[in-house]
PDB file of the backbone (N, CA, C, O) and the ligand in Angstrom, with CONECT records:
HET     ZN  A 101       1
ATOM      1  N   UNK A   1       0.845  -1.203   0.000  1.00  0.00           N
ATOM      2  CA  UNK A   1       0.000   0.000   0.000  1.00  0.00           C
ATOM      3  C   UNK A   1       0.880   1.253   0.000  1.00  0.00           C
ATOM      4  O   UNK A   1       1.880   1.536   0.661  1.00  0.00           O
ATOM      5  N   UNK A   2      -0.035   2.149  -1.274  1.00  0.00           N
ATOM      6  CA  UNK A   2       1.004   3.824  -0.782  1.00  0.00           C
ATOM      7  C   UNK A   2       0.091   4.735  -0.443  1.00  0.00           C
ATOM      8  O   UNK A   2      -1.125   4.546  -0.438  1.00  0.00           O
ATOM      9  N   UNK A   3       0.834   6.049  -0.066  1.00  0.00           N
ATOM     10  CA  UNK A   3      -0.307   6.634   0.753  1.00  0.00           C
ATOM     11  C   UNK A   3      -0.271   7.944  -0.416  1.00  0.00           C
ATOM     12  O   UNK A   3       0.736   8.651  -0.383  1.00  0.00           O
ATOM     13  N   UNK A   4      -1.107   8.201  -1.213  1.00  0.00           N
ATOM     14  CA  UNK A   4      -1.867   9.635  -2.112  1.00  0.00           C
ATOM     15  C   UNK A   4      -0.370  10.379  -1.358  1.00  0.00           C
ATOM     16  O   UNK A   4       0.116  10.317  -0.229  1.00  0.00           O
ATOM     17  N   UNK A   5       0.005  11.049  -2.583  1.00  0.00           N
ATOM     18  CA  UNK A   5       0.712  12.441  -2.141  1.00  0.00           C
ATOM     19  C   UNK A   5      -0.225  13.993  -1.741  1.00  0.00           C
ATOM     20  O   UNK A   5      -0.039  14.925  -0.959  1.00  0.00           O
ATOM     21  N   UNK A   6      -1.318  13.627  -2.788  1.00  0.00           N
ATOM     22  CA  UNK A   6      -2.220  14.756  -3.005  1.00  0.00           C
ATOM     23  C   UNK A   6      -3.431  14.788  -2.021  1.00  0.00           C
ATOM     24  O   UNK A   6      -3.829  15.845  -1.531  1.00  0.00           O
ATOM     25  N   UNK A   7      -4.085  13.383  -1.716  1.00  0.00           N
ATOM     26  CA  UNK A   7      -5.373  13.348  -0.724  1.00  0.00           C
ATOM     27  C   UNK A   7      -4.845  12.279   0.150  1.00  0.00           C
ATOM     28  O   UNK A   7      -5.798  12.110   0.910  1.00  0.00           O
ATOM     29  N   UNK A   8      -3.979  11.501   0.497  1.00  0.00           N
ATOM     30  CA  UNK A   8      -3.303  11.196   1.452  1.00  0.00           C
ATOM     31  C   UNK A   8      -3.782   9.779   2.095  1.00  0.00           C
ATOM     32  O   UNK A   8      -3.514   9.144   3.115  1.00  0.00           O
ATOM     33  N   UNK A   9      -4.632   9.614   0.963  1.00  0.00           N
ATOM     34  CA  UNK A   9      -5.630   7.995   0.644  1.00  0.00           C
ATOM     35  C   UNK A   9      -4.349   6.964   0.713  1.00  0.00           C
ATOM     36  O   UNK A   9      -3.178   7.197   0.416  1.00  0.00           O
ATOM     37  N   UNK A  10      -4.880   5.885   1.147  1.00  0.00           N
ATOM     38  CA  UNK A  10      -3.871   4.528   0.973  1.00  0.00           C
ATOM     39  C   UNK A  10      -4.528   4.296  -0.366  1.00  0.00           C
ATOM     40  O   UNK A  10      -5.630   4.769  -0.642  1.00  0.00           O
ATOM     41  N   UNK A  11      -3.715   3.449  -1.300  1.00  0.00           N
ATOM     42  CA  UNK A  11      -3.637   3.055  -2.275  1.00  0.00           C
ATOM     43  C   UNK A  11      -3.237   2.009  -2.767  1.00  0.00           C
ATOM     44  O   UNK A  11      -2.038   2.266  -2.666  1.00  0.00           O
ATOM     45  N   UNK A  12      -3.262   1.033  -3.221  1.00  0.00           N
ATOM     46  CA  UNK A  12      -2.504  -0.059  -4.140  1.00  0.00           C
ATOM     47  C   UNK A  12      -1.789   0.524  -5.252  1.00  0.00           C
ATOM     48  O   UNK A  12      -2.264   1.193  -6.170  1.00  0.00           O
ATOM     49  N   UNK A  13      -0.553   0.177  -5.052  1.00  0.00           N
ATOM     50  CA  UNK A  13       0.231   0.556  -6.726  1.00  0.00           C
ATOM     51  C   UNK A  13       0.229  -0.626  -7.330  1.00  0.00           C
ATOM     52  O   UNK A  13       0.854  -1.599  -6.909  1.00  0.00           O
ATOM     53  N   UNK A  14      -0.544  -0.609  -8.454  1.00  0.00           N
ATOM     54  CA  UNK A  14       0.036  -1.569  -9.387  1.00  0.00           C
ATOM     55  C   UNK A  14       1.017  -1.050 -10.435  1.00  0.00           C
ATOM     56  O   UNK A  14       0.975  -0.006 -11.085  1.00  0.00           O
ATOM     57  N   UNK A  15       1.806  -1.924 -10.435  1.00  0.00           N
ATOM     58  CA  UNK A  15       3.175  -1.664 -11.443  1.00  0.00           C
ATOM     59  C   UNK A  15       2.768  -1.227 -12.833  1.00  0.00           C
ATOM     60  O   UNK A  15       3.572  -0.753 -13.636  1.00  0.00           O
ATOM     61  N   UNK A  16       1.238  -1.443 -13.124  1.00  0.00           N
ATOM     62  CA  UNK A  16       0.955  -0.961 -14.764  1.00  0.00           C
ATOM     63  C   UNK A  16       0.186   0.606 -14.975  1.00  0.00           C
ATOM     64  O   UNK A  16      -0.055   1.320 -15.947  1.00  0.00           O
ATOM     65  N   UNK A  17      -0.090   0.712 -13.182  1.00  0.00           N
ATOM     66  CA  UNK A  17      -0.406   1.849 -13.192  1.00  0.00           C
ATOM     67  C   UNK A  17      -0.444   3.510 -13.713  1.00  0.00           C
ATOM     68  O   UNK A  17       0.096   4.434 -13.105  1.00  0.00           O
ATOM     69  N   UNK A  18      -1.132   3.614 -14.841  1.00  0.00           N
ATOM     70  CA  UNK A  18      -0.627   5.150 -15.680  1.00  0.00           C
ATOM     71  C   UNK A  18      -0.763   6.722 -14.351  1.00  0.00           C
ATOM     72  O   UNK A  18      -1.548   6.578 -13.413  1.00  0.00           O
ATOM     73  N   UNK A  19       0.033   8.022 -14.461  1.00  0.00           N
ATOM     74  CA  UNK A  19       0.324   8.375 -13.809  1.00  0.00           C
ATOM     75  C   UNK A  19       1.125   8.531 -12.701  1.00  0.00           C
ATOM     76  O   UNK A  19       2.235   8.222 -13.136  1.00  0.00           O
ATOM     77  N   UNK A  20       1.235   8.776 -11.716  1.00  0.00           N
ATOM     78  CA  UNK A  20       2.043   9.032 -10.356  1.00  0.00           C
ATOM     79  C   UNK A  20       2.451   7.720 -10.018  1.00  0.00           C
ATOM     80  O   UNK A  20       1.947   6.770 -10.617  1.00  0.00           O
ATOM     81  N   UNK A  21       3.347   7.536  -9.086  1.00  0.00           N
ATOM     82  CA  UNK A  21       3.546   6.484  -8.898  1.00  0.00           C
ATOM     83  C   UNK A  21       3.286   6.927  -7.060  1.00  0.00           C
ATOM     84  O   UNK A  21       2.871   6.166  -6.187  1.00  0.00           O
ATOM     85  N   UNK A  22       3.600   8.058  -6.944  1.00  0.00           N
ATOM     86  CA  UNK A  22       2.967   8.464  -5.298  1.00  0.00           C
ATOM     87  C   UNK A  22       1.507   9.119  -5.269  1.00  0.00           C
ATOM     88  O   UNK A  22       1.329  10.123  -4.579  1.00  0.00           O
ATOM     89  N   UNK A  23       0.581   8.626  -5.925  1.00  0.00           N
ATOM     90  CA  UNK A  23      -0.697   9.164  -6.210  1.00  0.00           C
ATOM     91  C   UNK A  23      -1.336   8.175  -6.214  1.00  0.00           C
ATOM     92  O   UNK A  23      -0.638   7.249  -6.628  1.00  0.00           O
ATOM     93  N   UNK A  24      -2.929   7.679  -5.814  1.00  0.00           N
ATOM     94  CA  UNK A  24      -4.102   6.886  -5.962  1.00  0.00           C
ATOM     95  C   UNK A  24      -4.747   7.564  -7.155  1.00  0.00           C
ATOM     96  O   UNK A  24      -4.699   8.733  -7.538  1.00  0.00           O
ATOM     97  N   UNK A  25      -5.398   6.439  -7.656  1.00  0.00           N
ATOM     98  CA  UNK A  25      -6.100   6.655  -8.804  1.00  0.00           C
ATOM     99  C   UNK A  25      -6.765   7.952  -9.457  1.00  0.00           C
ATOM    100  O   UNK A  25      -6.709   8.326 -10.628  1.00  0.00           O
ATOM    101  N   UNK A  26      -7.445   8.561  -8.305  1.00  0.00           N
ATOM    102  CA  UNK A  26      -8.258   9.568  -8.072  1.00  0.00           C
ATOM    103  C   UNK A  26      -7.614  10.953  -8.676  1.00  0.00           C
ATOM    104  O   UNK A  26      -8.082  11.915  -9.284  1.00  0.00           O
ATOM    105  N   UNK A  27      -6.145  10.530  -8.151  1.00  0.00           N
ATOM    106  CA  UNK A  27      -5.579  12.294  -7.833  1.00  0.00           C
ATOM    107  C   UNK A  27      -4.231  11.676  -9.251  1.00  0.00           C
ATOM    108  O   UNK A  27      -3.081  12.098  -9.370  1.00  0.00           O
ATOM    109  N   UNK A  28      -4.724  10.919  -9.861  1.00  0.00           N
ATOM    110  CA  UNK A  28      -4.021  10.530 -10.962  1.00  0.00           C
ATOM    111  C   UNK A  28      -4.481  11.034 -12.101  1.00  0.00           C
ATOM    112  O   UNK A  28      -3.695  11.548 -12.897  1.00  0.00           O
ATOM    113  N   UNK A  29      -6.010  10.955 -12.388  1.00  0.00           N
ATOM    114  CA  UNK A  29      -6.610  11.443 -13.342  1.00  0.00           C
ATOM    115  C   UNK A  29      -6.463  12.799 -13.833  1.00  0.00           C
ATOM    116  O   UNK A  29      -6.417  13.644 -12.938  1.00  0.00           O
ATOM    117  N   UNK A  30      -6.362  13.295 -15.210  1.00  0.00           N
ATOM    118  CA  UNK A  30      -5.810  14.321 -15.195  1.00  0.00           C
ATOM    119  C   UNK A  30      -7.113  15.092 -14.736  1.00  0.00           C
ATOM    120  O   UNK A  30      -6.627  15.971 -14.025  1.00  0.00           O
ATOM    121  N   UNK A  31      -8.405  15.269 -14.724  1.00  0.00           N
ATOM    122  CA  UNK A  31      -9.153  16.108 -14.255  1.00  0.00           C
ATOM    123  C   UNK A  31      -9.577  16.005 -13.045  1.00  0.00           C
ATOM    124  O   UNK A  31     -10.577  16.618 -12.671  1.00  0.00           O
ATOM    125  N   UNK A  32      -8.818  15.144 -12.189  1.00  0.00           N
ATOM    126  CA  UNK A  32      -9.456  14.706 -10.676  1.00  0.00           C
ATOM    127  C   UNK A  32     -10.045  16.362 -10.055  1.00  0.00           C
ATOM    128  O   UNK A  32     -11.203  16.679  -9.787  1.00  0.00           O
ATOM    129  N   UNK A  33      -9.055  17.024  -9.983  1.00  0.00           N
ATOM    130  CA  UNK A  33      -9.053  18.465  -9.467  1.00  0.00           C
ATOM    131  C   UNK A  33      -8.137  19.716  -9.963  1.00  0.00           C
ATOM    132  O   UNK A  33      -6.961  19.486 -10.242  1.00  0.00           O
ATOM    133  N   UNK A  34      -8.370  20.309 -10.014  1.00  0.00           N
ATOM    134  CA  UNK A  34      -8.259  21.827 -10.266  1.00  0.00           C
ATOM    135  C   UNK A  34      -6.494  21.914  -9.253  1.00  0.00           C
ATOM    136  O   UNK A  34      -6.299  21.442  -8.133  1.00  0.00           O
ATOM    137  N   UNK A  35      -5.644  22.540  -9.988  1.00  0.00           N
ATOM    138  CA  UNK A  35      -4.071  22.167  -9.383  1.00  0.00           C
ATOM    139  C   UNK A  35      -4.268  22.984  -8.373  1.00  0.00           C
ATOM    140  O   UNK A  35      -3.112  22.581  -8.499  1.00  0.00           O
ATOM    141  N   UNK A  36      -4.493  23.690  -7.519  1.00  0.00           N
ATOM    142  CA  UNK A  36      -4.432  24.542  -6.885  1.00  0.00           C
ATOM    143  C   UNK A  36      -2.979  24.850  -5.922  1.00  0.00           C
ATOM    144  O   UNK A  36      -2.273  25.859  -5.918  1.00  0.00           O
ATOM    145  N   UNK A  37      -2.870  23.832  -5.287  1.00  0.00           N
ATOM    146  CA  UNK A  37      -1.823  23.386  -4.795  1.00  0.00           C
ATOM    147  C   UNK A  37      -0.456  23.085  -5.117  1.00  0.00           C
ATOM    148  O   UNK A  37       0.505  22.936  -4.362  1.00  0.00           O
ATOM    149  N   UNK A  38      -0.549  23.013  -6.574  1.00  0.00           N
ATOM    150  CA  UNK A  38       0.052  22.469  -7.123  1.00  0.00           C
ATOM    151  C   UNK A  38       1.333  23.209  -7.599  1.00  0.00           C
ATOM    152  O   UNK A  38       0.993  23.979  -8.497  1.00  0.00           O
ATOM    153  N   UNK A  39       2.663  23.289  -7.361  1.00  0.00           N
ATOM    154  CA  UNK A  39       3.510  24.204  -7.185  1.00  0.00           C
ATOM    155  C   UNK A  39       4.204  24.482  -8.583  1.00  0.00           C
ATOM    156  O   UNK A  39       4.635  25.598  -8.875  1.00  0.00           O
ATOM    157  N   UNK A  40       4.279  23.401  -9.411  1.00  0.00           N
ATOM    158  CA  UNK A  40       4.336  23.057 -10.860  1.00  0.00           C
ATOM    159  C   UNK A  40       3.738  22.303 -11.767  1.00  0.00           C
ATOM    160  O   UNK A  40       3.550  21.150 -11.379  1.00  0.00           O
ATOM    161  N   UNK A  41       3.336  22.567 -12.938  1.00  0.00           N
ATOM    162  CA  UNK A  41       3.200  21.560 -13.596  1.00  0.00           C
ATOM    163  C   UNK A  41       4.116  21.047 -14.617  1.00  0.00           C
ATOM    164  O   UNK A  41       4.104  21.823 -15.573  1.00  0.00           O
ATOM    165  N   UNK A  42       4.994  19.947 -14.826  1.00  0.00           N
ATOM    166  CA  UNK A  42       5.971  19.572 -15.730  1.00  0.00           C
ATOM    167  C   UNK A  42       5.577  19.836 -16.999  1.00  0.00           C
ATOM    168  O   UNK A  42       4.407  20.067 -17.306  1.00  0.00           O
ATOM    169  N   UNK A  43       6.531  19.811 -17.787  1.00  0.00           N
ATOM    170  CA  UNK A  43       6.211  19.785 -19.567  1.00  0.00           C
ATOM    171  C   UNK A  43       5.510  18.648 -19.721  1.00  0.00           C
ATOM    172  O   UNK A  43       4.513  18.581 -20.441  1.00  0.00           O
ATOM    173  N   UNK A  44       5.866  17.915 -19.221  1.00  0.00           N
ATOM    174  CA  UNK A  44       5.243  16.224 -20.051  1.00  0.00           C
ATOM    175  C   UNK A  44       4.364  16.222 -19.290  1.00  0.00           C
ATOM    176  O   UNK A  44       3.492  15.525 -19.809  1.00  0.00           O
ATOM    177  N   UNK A  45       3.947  16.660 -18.123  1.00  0.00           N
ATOM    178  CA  UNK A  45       2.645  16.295 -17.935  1.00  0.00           C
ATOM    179  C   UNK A  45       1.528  16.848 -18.698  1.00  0.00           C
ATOM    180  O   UNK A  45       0.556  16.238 -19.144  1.00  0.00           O
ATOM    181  N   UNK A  46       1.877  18.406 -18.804  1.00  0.00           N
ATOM    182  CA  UNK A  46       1.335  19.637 -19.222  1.00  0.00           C
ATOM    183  C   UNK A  46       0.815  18.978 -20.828  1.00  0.00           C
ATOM    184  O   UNK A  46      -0.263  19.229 -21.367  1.00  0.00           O
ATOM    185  N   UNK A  47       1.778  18.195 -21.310  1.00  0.00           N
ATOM    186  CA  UNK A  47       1.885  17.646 -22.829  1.00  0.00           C
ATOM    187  C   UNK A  47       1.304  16.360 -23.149  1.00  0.00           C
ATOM    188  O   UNK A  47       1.145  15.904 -24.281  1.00  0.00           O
ATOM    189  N   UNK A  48       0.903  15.637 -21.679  1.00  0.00           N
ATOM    190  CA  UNK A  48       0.043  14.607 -21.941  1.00  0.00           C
ATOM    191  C   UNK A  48      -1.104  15.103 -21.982  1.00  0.00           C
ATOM    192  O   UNK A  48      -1.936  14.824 -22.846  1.00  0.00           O
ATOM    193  N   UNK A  49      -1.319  16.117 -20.785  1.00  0.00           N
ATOM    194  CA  UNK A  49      -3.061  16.694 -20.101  1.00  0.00           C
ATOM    195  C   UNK A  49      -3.653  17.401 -21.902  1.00  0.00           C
ATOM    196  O   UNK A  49      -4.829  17.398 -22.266  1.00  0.00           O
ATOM    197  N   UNK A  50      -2.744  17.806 -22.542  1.00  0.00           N
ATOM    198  CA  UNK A  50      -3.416  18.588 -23.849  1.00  0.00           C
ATOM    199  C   UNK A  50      -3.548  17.624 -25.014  1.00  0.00           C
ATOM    200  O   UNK A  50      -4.459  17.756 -25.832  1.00  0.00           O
ATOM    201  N   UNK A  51      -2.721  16.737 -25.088  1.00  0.00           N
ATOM    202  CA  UNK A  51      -2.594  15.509 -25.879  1.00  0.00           C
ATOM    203  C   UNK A  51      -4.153  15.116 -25.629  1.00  0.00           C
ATOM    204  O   UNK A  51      -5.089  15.447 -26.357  1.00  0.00           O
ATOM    205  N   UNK A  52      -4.216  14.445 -24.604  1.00  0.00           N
ATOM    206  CA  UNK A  52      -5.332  13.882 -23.609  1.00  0.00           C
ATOM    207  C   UNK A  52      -6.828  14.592 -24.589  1.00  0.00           C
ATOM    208  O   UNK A  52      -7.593  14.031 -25.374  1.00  0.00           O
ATOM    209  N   UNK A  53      -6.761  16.183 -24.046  1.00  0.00           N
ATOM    210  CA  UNK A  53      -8.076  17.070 -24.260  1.00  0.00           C
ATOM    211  C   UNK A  53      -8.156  16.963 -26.167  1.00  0.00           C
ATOM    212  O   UNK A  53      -9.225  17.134 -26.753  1.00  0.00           O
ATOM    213  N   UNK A  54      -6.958  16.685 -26.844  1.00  0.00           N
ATOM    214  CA  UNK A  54      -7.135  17.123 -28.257  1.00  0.00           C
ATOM    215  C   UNK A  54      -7.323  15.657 -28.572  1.00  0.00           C
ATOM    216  O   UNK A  54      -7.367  15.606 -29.801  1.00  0.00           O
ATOM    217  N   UNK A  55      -7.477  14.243 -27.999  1.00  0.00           N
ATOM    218  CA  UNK A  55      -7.495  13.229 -28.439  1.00  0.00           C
ATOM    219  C   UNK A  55      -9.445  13.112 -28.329  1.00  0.00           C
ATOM    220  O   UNK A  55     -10.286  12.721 -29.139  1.00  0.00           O
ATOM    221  N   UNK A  56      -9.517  13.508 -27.315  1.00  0.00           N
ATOM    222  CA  UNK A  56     -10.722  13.728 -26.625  1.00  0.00           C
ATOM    223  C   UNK A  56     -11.822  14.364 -27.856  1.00  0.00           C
ATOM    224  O   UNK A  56     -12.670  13.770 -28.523  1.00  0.00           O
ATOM    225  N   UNK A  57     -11.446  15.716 -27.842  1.00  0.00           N
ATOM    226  CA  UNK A  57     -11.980  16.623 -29.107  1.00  0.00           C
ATOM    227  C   UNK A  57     -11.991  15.726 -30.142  1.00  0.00           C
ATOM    228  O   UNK A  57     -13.058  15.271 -30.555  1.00  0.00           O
ATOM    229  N   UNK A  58     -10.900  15.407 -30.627  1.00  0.00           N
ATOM    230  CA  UNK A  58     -11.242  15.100 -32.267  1.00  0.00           C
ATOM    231  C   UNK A  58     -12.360  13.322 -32.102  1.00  0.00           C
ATOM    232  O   UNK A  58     -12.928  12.754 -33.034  1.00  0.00           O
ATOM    233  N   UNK A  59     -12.335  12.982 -30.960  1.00  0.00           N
ATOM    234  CA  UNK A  59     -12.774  11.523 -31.074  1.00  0.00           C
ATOM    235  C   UNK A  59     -14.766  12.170 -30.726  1.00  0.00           C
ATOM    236  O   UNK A  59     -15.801  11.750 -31.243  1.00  0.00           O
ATOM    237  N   UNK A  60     -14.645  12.843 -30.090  1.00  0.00           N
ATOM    238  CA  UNK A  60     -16.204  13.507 -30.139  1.00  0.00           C
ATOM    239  C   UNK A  60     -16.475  14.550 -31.747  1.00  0.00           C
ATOM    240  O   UNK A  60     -17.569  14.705 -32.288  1.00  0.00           O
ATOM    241  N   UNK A  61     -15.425  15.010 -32.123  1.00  0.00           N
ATOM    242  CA  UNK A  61     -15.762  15.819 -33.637  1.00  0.00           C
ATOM    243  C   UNK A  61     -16.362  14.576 -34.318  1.00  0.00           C
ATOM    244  O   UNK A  61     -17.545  14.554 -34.658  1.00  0.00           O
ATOM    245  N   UNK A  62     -15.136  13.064 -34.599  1.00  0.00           N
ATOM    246  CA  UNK A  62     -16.180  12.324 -34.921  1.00  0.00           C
ATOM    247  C   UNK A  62     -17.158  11.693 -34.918  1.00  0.00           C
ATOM    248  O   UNK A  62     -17.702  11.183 -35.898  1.00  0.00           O
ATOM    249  N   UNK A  63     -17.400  11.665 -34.118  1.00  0.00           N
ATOM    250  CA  UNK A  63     -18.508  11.098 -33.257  1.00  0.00           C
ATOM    251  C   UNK A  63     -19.732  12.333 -34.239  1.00  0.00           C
ATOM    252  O   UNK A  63     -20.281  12.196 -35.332  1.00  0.00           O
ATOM    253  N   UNK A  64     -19.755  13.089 -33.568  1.00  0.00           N
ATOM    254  CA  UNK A  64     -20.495  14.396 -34.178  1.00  0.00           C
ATOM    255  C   UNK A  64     -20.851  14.075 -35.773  1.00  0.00           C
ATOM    256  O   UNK A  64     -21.994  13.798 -36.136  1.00  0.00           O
ATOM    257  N   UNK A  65     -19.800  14.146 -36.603  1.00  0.00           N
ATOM    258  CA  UNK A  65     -19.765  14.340 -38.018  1.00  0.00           C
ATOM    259  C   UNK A  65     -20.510  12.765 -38.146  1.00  0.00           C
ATOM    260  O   UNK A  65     -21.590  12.619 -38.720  1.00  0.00           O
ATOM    261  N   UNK A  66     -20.044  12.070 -37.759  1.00  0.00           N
ATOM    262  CA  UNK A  66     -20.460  11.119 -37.864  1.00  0.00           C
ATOM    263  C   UNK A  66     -22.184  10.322 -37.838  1.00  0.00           C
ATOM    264  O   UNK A  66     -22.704   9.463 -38.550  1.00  0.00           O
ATOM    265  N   UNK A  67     -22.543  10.914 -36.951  1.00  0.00           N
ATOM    266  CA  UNK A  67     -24.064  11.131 -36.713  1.00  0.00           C
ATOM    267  C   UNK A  67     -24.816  11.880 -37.664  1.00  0.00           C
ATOM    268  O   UNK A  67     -25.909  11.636 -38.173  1.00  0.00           O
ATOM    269  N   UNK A  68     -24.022  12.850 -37.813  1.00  0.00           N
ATOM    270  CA  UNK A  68     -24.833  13.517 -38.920  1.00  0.00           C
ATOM    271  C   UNK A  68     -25.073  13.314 -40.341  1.00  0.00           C
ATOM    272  O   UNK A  68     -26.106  13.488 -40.987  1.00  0.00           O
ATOM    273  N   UNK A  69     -23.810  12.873 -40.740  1.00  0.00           N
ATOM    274  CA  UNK A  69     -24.120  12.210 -42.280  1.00  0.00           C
ATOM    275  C   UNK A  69     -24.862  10.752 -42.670  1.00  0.00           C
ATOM    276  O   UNK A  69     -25.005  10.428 -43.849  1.00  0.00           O
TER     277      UNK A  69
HETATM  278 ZN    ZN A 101      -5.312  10.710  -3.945  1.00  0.00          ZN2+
END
């Protein structure tokens, strides 16, 4: 068991786990919460979280276009 860096939850790490490796699931997700706290955000994270939102977008654009024709 690890204990959340961010909400301080015990946790299971599993080794395939995407994100933190000192984080529970929760506070892993990139939209769990609003950074507030948060003293930095890295490039690569910064570059997954937009990756993430533009993979997001274009998979609902199709979705969209898609319905319609
Ligand atoms: Zn947490």
């Amino acid at each position: 068991m690890k204990t959340c860096s961010m909400c301080g939850e015990e946790f299971e790490l599993k080794p395939d786990k995407p994100g933190f490796a000192n984080r529970c699931p929760d506070c892993s997700a990139p939209e769990a919460t609003a950074p507030t706290t948060k003293e930095k955000m890295d490039a690569d994270e910064r570059k997954a979280a937009s990756e993430a939102n533009e993979a997001r977008r274009q998979a609902m654009r199709n979705l969209l276009y898609r319905k319609d024709s």
